[in-house]
ChimeraX commands (.cxc) that place a marker at each C-alpha (Angstrom):
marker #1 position -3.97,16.39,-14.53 radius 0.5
marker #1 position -4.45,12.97,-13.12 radius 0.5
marker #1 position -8.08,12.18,-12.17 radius 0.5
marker #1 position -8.68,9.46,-9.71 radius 0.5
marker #1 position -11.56,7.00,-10.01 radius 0.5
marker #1 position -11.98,7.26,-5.84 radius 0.5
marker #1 position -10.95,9.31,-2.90 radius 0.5
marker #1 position -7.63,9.69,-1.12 radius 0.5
marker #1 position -7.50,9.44,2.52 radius 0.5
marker #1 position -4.15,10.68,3.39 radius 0.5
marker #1 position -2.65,8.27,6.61 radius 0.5
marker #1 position 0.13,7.18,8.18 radius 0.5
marker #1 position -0.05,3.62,8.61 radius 0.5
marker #1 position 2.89,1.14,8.96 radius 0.5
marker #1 position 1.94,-1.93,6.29 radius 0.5
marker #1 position 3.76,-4.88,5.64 radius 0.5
marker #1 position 4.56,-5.92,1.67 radius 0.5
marker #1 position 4.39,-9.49,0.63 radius 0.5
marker #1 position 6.09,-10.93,-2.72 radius 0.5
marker #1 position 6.87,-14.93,-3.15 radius 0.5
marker #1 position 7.08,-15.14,0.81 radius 0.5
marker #1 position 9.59,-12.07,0.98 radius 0.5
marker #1 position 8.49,-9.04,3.24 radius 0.5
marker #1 position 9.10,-5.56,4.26 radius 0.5
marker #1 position 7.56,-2.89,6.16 radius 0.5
marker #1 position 7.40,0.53,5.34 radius 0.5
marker #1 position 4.46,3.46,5.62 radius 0.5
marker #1 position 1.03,3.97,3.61 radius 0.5
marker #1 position 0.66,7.41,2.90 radius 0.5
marker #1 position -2.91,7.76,1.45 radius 0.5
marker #1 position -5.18,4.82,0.65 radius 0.5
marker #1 position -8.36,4.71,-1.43 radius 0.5
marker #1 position -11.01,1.89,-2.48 radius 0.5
marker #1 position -8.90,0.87,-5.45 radius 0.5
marker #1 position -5.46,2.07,-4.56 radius 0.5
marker #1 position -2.49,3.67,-2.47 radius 0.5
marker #1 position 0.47,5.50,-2.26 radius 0.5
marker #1 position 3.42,3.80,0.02 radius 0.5
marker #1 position 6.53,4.64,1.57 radius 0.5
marker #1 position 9.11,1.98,1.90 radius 0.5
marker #1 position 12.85,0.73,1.90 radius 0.5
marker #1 position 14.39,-0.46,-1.51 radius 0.5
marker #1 position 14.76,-4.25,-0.27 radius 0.5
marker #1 position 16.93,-6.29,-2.63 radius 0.5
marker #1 position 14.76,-9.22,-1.64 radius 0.5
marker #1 position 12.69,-8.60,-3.83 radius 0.5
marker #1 position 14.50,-8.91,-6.85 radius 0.5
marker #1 position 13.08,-6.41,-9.85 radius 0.5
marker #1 position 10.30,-4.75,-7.67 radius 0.5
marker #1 position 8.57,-3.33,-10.81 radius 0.5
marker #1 position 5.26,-2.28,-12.28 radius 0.5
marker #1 position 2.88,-5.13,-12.21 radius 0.5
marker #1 position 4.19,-7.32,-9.58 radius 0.5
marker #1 position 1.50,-8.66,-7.71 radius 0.5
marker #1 position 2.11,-8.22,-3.77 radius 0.5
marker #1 position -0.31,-8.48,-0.60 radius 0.5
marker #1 position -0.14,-6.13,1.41 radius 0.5
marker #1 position -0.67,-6.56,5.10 radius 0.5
marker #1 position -2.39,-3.67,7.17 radius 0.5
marker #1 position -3.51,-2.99,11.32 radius 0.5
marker #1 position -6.68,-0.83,11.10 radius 0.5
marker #1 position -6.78,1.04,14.01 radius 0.5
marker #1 position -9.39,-1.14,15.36 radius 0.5
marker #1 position -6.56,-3.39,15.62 radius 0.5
marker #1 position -8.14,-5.83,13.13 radius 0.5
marker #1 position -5.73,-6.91,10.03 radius 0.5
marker #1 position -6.28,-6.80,6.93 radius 0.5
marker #1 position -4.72,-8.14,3.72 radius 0.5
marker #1 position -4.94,-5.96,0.61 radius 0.5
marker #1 position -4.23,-8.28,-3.04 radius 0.5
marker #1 position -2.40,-5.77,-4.65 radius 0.5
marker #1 position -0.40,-4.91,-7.72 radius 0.5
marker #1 position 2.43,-2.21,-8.09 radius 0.5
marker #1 position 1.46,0.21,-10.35 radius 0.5
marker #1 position 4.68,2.36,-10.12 radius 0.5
marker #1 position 7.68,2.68,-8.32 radius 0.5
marker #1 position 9.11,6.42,-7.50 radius 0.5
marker #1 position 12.88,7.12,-8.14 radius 0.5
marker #1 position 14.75,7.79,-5.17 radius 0.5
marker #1 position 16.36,10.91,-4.34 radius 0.5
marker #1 position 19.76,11.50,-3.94 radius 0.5
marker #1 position 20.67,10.85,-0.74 radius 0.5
marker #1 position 17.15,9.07,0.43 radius 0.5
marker #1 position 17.13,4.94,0.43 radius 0.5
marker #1 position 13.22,5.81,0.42 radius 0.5
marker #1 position 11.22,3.83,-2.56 radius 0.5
marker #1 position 7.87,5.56,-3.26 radius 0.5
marker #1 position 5.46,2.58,-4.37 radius 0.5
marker #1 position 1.64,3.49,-6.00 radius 0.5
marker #1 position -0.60,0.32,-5.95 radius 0.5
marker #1 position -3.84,-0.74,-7.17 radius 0.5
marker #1 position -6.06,-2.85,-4.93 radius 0.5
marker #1 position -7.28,-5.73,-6.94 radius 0.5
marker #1 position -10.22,-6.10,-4.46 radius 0.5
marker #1 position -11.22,-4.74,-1.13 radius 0.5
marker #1 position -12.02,-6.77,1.73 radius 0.5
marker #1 position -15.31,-5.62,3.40 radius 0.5
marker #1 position -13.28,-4.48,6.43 radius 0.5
marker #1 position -11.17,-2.25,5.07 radius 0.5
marker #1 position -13.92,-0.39,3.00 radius 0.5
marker #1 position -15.95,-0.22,6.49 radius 0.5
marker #1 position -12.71,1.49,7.52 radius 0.5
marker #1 position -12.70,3.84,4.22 radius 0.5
marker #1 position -15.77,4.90,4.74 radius 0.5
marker #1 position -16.01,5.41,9.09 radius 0.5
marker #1 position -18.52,2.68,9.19 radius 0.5
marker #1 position -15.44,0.74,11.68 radius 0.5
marker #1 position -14.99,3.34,15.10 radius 0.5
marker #1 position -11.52,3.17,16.66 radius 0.5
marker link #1:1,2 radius 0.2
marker link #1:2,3 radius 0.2
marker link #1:3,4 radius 0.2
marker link #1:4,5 radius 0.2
marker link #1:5,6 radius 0.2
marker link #1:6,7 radius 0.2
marker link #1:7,8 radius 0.2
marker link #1:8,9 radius 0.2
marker link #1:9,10 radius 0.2
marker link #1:10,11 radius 0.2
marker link #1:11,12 radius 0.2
marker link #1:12,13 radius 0.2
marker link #1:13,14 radius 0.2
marker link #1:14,15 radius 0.2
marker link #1:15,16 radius 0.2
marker link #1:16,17 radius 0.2
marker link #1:17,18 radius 0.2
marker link #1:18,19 radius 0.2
marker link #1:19,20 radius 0.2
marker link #1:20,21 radius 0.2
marker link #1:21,22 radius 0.2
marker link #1:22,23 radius 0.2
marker link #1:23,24 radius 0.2
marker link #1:24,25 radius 0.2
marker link #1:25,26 radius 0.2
marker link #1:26,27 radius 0.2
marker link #1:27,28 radius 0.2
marker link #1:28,29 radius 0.2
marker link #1:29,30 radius 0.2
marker link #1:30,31 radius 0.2
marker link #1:31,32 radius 0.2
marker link #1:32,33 radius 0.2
marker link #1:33,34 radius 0.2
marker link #1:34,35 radius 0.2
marker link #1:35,36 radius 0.2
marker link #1:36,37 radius 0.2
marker link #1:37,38 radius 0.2
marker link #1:38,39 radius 0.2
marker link #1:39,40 radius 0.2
marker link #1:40,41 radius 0.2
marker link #1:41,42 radius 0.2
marker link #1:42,43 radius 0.2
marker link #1:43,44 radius 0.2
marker link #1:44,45 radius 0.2
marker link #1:45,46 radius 0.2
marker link #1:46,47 radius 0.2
marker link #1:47,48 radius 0.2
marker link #1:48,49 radius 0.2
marker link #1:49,50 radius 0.2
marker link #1:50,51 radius 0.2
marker link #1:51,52 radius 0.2
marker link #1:52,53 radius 0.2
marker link #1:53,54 radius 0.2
marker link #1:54,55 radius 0.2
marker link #1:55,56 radius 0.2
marker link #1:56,57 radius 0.2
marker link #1:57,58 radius 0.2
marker link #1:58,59 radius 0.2
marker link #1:59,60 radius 0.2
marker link #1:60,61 radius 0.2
marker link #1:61,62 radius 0.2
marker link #1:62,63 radius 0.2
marker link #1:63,64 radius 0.2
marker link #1:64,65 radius 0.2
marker link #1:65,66 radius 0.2
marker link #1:66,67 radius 0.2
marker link #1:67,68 radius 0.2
marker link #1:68,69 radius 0.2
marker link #1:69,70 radius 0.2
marker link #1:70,71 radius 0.2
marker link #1:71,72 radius 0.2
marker link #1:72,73 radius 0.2
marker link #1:73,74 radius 0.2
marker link #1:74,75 radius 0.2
marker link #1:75,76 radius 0.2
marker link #1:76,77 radius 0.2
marker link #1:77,78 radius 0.2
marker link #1:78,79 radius 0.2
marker link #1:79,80 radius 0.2
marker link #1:80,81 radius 0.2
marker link #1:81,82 radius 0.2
marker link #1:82,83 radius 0.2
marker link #1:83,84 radius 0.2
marker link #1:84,85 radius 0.2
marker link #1:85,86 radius 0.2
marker link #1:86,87 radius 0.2
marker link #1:87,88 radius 0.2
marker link #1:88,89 radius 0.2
marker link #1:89,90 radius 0.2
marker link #1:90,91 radius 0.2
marker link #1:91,92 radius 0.2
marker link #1:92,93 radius 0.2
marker link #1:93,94 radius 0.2
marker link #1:94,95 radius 0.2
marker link #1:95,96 radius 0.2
marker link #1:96,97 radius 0.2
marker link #1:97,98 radius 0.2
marker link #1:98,99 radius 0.2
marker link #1:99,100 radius 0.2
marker link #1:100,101 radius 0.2
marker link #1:101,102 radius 0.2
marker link #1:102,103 radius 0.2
marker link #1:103,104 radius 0.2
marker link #1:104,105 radius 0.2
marker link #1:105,106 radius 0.2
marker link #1:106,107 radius 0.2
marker link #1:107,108 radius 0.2
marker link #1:108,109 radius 0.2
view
């Protein structure tokens, strides 16, 4: 069993990925200090979206500030047959003070 170092929040927030000026959208399904889990279409744009790419990740909190996260994909999900879904776990290299405000309910929508 996997143990996390911090708590999942699970969400549904539409993000925006970022590699070498490339972009596409998809959904952020839980989010923690250090990391999240994300929902998004395979985009040949970006080439060998792999482990260890570094992205940023581009956020509305639902104060309606953004936000971007410096990230780095830890693992991409196999799709399943059928799906053109990706599933896409990523490590925040480090938090912005907003978005931990937001973690934590310090920011009121």
């Amino acid at each position: 069993m996997e143990i996390r170092r911090s708590q999942r929040h699970i969400v549904s927030i539409e993000a925006e990925v970022i590699s070498d000026g490339v972009s596409c959208t998809g959904f952020i399904g839980n989010l923690s200090e250090d990391g999240l889990f994300m929902r998004m279409p395979p985009s040949d744009a970006f080439g060998d979206f792999s482990s260890g790419l570094p992205v940023t990740l581009k956020l509305q909190l639902p104060s309606g500030d953004t936000v971007n996260l410096e990230c780095r994909v830890k693992w991409v999900g196999k799709k399943h047959p059928g799906s053109s879904i990706c599933n896409v776990g990523m490590e925040i290299n480090k938090a912005p003070r907003e978005y931990l405000d937001f973690l934590t309910g310090r920011v009121r929508c």
